[in-house]
DOMARDO-501362 format. One record per residue (C-alpha): x, y, z; residue in one letter. Coordinates in steps of 0.001 Angstrom, whole numbers, plus 500000, padded with zeros to 6 digits. Each point is the difference from the previous one (the first is absolute). Layout:
residues N
<u:X; v:Y; w:Z; residu:A>
...
This chain:
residues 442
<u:099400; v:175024; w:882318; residu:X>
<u:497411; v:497459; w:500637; residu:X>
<u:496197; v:501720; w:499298; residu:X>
<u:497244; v:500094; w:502239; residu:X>
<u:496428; v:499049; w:498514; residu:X>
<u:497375; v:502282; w:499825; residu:X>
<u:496857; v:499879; w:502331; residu:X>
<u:497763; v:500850; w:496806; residu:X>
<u:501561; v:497321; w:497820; residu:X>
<u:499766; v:497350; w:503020; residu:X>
<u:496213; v:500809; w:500263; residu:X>
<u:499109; v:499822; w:496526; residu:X>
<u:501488; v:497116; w:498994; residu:X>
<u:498202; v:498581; w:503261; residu:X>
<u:496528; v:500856; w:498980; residu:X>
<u:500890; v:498510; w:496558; residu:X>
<u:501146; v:496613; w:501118; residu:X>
<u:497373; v:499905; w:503182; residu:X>
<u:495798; v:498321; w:499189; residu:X>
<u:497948; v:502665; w:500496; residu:X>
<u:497531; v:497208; w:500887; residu:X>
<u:502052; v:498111; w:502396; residu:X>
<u:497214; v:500882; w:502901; residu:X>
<u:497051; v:500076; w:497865; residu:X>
<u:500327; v:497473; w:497795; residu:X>
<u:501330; v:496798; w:500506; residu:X>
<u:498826; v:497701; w:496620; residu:X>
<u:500266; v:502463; w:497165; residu:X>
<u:502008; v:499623; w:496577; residu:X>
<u:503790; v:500566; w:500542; residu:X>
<u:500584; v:502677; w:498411; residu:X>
<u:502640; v:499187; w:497322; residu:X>
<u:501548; v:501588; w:497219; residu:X>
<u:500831; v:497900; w:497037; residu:X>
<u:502869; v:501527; w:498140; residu:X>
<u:503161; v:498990; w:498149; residu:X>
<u:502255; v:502931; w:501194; residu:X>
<u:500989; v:500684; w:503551; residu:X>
<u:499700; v:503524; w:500815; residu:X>
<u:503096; v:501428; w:502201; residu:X>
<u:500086; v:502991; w:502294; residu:X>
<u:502958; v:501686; w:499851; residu:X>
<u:500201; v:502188; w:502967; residu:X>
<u:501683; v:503357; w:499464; residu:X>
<u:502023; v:501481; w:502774; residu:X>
<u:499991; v:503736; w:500465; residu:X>
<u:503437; v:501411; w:502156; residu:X>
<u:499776; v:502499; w:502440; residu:X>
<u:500349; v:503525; w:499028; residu:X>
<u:499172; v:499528; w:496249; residu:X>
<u:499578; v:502688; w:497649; residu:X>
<u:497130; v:500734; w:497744; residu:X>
<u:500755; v:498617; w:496656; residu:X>
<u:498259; v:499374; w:496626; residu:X>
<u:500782; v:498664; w:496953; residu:X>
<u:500273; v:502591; w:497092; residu:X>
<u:496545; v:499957; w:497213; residu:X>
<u:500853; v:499883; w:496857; residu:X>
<u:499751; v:503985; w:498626; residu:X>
<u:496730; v:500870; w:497717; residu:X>
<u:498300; v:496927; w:497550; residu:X>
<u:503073; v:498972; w:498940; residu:X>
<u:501441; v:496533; w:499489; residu:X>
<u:500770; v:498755; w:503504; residu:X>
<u:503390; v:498986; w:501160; residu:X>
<u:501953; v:497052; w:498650; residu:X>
<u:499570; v:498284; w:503414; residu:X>
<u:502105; v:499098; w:503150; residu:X>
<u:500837; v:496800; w:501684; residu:X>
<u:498462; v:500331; w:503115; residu:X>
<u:498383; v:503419; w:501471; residu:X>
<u:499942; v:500570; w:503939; residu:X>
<u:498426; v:502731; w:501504; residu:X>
<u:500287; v:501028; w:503752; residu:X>
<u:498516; v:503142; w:501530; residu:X>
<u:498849; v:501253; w:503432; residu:X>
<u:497666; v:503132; w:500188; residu:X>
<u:500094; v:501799; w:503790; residu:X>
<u:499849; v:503397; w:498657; residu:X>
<u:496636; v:501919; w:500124; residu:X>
<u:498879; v:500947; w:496281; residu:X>
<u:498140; v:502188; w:498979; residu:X>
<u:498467; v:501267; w:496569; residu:X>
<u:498268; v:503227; w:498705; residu:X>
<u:498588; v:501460; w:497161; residu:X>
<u:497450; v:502725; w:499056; residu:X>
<u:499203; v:501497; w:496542; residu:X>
<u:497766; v:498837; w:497047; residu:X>
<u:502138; v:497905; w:497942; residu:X>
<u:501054; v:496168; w:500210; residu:X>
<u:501077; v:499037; w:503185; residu:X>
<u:502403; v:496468; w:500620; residu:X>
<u:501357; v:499068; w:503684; residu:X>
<u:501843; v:497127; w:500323; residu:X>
<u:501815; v:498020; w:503036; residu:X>
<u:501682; v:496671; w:499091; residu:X>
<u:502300; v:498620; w:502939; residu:X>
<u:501939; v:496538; w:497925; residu:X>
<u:497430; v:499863; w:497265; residu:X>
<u:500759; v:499106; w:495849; residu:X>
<u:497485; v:501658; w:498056; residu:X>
<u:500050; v:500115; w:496316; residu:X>
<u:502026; v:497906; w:496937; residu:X>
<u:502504; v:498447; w:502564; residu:X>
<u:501603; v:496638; w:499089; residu:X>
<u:501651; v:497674; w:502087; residu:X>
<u:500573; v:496239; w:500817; residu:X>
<u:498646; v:500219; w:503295; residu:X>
<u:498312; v:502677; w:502022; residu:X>
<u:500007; v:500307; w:503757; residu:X>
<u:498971; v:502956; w:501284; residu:X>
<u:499945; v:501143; w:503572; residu:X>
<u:498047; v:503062; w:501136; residu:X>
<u:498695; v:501515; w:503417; residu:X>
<u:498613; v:503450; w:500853; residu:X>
<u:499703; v:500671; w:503994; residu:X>
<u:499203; v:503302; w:499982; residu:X>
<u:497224; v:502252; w:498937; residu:X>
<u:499125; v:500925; w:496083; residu:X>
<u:498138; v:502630; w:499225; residu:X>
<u:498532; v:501507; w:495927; residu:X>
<u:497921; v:502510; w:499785; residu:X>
<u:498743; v:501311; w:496586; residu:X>
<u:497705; v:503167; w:499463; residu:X>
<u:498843; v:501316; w:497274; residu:X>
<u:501520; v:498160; w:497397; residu:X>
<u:498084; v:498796; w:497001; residu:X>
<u:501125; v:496466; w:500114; residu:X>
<u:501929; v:498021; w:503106; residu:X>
<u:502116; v:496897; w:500005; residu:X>
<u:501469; v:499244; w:503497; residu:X>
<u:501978; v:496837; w:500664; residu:X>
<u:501799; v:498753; w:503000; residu:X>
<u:501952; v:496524; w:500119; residu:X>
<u:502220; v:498021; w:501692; residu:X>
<u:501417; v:496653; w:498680; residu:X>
<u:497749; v:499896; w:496823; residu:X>
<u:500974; v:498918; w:496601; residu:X>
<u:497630; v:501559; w:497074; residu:X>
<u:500290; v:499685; w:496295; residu:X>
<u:503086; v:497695; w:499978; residu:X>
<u:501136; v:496976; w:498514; residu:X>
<u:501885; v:498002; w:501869; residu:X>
<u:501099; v:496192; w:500824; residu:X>
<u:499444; v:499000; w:503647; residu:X>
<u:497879; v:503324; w:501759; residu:X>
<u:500328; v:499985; w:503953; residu:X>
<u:498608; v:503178; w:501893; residu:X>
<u:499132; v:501381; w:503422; residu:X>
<u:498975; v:503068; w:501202; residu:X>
<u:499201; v:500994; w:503398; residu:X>
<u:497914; v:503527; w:501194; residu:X>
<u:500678; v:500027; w:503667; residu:X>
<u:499488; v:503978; w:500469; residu:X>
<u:497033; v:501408; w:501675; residu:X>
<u:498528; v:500810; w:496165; residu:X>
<u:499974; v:500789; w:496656; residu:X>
<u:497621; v:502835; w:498687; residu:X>
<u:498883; v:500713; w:496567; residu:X>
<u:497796; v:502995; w:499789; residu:X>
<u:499159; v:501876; w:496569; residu:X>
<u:496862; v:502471; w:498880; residu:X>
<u:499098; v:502123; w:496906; residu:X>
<u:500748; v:497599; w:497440; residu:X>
<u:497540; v:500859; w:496728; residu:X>
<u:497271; v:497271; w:498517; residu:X>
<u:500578; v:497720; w:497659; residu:X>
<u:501818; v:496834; w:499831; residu:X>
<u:503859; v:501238; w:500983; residu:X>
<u:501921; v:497844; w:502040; residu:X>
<u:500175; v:501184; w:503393; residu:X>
<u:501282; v:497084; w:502282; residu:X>
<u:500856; v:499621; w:503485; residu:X>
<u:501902; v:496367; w:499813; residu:X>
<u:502143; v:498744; w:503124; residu:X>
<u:501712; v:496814; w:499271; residu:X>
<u:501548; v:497768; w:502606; residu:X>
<u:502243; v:497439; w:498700; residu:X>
<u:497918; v:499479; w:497091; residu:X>
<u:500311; v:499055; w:496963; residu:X>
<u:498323; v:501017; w:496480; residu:X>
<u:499975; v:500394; w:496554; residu:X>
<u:503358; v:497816; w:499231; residu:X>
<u:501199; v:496891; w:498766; residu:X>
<u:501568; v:497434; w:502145; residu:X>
<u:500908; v:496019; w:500475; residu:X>
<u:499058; v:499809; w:503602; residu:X>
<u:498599; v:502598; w:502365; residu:X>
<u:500429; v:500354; w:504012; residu:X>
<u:498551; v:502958; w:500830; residu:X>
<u:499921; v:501352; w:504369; residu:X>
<u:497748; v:502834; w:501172; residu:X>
<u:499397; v:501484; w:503606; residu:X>
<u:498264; v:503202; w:500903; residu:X>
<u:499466; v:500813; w:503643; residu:X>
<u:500263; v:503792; w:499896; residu:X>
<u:496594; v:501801; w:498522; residu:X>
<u:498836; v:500834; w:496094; residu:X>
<u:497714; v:502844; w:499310; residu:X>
<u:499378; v:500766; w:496270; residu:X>
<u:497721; v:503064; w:499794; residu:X>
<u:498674; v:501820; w:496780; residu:X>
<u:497853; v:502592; w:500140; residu:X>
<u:499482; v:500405; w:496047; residu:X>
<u:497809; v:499648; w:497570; residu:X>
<u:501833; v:498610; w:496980; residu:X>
<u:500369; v:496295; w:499599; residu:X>
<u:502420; v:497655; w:501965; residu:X>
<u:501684; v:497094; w:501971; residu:X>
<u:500879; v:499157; w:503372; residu:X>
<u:502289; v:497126; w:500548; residu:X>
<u:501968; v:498251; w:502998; residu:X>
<u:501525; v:496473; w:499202; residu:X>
<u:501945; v:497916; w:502750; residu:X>
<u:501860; v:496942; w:498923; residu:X>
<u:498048; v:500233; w:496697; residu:X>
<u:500659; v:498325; w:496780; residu:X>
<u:497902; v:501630; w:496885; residu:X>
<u:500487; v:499283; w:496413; residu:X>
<u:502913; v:498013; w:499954; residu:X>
<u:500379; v:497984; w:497166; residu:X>
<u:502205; v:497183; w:499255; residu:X>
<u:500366; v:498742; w:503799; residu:X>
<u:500689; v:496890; w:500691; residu:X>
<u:498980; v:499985; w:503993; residu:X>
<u:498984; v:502958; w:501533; residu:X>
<u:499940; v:500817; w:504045; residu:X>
<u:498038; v:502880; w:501164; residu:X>
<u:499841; v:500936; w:503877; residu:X>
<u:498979; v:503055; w:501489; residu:X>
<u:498555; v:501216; w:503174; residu:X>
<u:498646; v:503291; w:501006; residu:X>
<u:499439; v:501019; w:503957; residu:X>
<u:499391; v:503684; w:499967; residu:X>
<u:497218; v:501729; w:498647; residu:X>
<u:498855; v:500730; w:496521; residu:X>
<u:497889; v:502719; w:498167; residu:X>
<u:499527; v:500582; w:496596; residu:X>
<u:497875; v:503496; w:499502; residu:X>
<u:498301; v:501051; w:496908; residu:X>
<u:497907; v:502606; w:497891; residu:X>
<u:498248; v:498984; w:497373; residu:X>
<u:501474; v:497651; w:497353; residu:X>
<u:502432; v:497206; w:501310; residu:X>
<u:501459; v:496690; w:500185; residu:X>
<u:500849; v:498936; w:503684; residu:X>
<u:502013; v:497060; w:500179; residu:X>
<u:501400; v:498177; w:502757; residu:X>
<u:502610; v:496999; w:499276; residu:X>
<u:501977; v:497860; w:503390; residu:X>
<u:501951; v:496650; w:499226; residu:X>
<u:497810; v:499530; w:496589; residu:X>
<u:500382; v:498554; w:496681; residu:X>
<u:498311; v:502235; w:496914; residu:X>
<u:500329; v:498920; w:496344; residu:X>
<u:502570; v:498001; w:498363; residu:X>
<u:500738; v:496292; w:499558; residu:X>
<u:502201; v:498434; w:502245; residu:X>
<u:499777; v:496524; w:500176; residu:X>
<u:499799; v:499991; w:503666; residu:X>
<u:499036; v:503232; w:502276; residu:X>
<u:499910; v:500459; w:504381; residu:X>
<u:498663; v:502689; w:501217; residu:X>
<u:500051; v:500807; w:503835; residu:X>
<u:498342; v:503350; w:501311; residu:X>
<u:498662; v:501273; w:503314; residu:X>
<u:498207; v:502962; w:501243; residu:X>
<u:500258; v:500893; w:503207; residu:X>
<u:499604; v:503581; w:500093; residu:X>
<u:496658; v:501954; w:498498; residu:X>
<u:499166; v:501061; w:496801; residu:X>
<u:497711; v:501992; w:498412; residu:X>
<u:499258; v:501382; w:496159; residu:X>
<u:497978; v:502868; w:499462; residu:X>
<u:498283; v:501791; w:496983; residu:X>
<u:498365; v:502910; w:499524; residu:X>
<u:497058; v:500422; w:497456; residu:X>
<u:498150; v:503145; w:497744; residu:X>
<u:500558; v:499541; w:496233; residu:X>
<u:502069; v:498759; w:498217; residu:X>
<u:500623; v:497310; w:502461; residu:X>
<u:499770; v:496959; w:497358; residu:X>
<u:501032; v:496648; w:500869; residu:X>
<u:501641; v:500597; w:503405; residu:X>
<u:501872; v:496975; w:501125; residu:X>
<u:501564; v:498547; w:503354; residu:X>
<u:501614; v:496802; w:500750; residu:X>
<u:502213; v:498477; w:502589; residu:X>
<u:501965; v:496942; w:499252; residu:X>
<u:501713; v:498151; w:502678; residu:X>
<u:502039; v:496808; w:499237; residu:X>
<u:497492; v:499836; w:497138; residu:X>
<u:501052; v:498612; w:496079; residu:X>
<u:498046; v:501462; w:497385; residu:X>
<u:499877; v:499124; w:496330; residu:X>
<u:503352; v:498129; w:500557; residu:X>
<u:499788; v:496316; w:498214; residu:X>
<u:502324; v:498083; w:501576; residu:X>
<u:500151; v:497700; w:503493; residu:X>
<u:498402; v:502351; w:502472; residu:X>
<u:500293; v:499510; w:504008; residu:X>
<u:499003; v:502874; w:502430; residu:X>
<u:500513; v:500973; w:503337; residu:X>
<u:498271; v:502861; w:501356; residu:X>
<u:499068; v:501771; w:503264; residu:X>
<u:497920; v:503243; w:501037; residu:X>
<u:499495; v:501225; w:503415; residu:X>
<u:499252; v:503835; w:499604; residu:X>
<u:496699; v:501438; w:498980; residu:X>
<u:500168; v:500621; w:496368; residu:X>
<u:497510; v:502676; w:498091; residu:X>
<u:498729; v:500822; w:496536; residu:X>
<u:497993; v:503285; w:499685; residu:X>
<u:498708; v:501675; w:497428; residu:X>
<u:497159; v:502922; w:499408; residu:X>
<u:498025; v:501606; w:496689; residu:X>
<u:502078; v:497954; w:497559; residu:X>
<u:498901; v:497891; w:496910; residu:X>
<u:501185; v:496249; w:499160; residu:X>
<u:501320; v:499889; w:503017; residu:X>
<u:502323; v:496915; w:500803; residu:X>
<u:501123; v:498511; w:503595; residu:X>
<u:501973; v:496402; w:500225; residu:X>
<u:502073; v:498849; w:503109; residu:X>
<u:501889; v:496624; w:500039; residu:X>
<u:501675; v:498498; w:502452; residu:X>
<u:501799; v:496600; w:499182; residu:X>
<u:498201; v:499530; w:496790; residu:X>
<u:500803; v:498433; w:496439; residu:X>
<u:498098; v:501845; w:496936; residu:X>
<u:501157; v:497927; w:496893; residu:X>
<u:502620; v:497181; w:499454; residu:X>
<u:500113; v:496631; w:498199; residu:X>
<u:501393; v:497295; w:502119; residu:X>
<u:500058; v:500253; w:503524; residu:X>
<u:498384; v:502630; w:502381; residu:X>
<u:500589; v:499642; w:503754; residu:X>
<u:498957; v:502710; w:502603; residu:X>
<u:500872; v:500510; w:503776; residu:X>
<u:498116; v:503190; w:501681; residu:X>
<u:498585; v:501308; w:502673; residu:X>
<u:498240; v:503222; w:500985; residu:X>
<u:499178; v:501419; w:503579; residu:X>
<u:499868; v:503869; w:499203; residu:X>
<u:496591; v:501572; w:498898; residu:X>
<u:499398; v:500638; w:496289; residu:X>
<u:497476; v:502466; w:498793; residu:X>
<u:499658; v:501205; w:496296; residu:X>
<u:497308; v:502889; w:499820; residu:X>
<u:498778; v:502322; w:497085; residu:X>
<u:497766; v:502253; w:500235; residu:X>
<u:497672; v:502510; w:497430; residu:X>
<u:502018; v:497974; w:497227; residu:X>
<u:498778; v:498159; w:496590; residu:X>
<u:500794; v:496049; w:499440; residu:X>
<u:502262; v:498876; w:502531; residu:X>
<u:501635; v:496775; w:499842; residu:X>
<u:501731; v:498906; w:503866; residu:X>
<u:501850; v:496823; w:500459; residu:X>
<u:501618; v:498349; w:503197; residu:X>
<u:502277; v:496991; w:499068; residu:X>
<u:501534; v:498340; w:503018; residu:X>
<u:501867; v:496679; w:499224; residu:X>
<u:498032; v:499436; w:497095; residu:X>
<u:500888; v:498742; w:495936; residu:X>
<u:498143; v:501532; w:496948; residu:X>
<u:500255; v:499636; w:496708; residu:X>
<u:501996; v:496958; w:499760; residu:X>
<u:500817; v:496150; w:497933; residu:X>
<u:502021; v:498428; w:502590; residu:X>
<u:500240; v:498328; w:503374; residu:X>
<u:498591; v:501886; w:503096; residu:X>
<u:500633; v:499742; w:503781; residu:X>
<u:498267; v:502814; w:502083; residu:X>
<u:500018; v:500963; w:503384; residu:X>
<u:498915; v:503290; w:501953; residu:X>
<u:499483; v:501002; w:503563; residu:X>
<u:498073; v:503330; w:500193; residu:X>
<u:499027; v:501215; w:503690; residu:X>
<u:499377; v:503518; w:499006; residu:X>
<u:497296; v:501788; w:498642; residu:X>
<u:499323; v:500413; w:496829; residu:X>
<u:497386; v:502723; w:498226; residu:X>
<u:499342; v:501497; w:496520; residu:X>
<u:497329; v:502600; w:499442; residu:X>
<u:499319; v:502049; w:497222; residu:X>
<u:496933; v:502610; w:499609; residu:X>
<u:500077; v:500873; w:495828; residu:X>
<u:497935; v:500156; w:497019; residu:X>
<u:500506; v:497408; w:497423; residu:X>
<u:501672; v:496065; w:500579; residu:X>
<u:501715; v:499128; w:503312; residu:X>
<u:501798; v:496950; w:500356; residu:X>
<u:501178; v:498763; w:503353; residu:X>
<u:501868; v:496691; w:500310; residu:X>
<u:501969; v:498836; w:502978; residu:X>
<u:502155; v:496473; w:499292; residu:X>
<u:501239; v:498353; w:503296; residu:X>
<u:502233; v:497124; w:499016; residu:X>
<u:498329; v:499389; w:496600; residu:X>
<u:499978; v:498680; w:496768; residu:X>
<u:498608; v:501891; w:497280; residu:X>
<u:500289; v:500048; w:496237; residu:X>
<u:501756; v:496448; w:500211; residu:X>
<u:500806; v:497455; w:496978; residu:X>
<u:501275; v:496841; w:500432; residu:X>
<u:502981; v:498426; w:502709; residu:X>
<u:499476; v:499267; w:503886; residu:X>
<u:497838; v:502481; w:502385; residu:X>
<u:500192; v:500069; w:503839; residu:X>
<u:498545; v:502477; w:502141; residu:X>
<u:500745; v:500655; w:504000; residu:X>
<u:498454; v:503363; w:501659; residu:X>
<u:498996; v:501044; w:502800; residu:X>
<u:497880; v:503418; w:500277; residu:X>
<u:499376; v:501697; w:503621; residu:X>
<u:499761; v:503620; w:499217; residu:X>
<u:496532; v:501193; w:498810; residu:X>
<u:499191; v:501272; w:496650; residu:X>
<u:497912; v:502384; w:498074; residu:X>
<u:499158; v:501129; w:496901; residu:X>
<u:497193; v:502878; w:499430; residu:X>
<u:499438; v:501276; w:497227; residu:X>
<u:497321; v:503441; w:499823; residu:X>
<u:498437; v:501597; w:496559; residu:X>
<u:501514; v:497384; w:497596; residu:X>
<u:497827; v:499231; w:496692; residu:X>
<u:501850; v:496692; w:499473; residu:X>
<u:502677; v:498082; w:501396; residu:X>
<u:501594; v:496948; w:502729; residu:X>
<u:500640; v:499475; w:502830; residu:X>
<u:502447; v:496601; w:501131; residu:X>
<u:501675; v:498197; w:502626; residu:X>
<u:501767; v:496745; w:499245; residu:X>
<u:501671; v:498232; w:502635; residu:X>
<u:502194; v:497053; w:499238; residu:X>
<u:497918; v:499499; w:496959; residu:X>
<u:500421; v:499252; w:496405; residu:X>
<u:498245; v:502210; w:497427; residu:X>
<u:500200; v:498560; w:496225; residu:X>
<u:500663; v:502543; w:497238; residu:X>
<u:497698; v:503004; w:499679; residu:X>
């Protein structure tokens, strides 16, 4: 039976091949990826009435399996789930709708995963949390050709968990949507969509991470091209107490040395991280990464859109460490070219804290030896304030080059939001804007 294309896929794959700056601008570089490999995009069909599926771990730190020739996952979540537990000791809760976690080994992977309904963890009491929910992810494989989608359609996925004890135990609230991490693999096309909600909540004191990734690609080594799309249309909150690591990841690139990497991510919906203070809060972080390639040293190109209002809190903490980017190359050692634009409000805030570093990156390159095209539309606003003892740095890049050593640069922005930075009680510190500029090595 002949197969109808999806709506989603038909949209993406028209922001990626449509100028952002078709209106706006009229003369500006083409922007054009050098590489020597064409990237493909398989698209993977799911048929109706599918059943949840997974592909089996590999059992306890043993030696993974000899391998298959090609692994296929299919699985449709419509069910309601919902998880419990209350007591004092270790508590794990784990939903994985066509994921491959864990020593698999295969030719190929392709891996097709969609939750539409609502998912729901809950954890009290226990001295140390992990809660994971997936669909279409591949994690700690090795594999040939990796191919993955995932799809949370539901009206939300909630992750709530309280009483865990100090110290540095992992307690992590991860979702993962058609992600990939932590494997080995020849060429990576990795498919993300969440349009339900995700609300990760701990009320805890003890030490922990908060993680959502959409069409993200971390810490794969060996690839030889890697795609990463994702897109995210419902809401987002990431809650903390005390100690944490907040990270959001849509349609970006993180780690690893491909020899070429695309990213394409958009935010449409709102998002907002927020962290709690009173000791020990030490070296709080949040970031949000949106068709974004960090520390990945191959051909970079970007493609990146945000349209909600996206927030960074955080109160009575110490080191404290806020970074958004949007469309934005950190690292990489031939060719960098970015594509983004921002029309949703962006506000990073911390308050009664000591040394805060805050960063907004929005089509922007850092750190890099290699040929540079830029361009970056931003029509929202855009404000960073910080009231703490000790160093606060603020730096806003809009399009820019910083950090750069040797090739081609080219810069094209356009800025029509306002911006702010204010900074109250500091002994030292910076404050920045760069807009289509080029800043030499520091």
């Amino acid at each position: 039976m002949k197969s109808t294309p999806r709506p989603l896929l038909i949209a993406m794959l028209s922001l990626a091949c449509t100028p952002l700056f078709a209106q706006t601008v009229k003369d500006g570089v083409s922007n054009t990826l050098v590489t020597t490999e064409k990237v493909q995009l398989p698209v993977v069909q799911r048929p109706s009435g599918s059943a949840v599926g997974s592909a089996p771990a590999s059992q306890g730190g043993g030696t993974p399996a000899n391998g298959v020739n090609n692994l296929s996952t299919r699985g449709s979540l419509t069910g309601n789930v919902q998880q419990t537990q209350t007591g004092p000791g270790a508590a794990t809760q784990s939903v994985s709708v066509a994921g491959v976690e864990g020593g698999t080994r295969a030719n190929s992977a392709t891996l097709d995963g969609g939750i539409a309904a609502d998912v729901v963890q809950s954890a009290t009491g226990a001295a140390a949390v992990d809660q994971r929910v997936g669909a279409g992810s591949l994690v700690g494989s090795d594999v040939g050709a990796a191919t993955t989608r995932g799809e949370i359609t539901g009206a939300g996925v909630i992750q709530s968990s309280s009483g865990s004890i100090r110290g540095t135990s992992a307690n992590a609230q991860s979702v993962e949507v058609g992600s990939i991490s932590g494997s080995q693999a020849s060429s990576v096309n990795a498919r993300g969509s969440v349009s339900g909600g995700v609300t990760q909540v701990r009320g805890a004191t003890g030490a922990g991470v908060q993680s959502l990734g959409v069409g993200a690609v971390n810490n794969v080594d060996a690839a030889g091209s890697v795609l990463s799309r994702g897109t995210v249309s419902g809401a987002v909150t990431q809650s903390a107490d005390s100690i944490v690591e907040q990270r959001i990841e849509v349609g970006s690139v993180r780690g690893g040395s491909p020899l070429e990497a695309r990213t394409n991510g958009n935010v449409l919906g709102s998002v907002t991280q927020t962290a709690g203070g009173g000791a020990p809060s030490e070296g709080n972080s949040q970031r949000v990464e949106v068709g974004s390639a960090t520390n990945s040293r191959g051909n970079i190109q970007t493609n990146a859109t945000t349209a909600g209002a996206i927030s960074q809190s955080q109160s009575g903490n110490r080191n404290v460490q806020q970074r958004l980017s949007v469309g934005s190359v950190d690292g990489s050692r031939t060719q960098a070219v970015t594509e983004a634009a921002s029309s949703g409000a962006i506000t990073q805030d911390a308050t009664n804290s000591v040394n805060t570093s805050q960063n907004i990156s929005i089509g922007s390159a850092e750190n890099t030896a290699a040929v540079v095209n830029t361009r970056a539309e931003v029509t929202g606003d855009l404000s960073q304030s910080a009231t703490a003892v000790g160093n606060s740095v603020q730096s806003i890049n809009l399009g820019s080059v910083r950090n750069a050593n040797g090739g081609n640069v080219s810069t094209n922005v356009t800025v029509t939001g306002d911006v702010r930075q204010t900074a109250q009680g500091s002994s030292g510190g910076a404050q920045r804007v760069l807009v289509g500029g080029v800043e030499g090595a520091q």
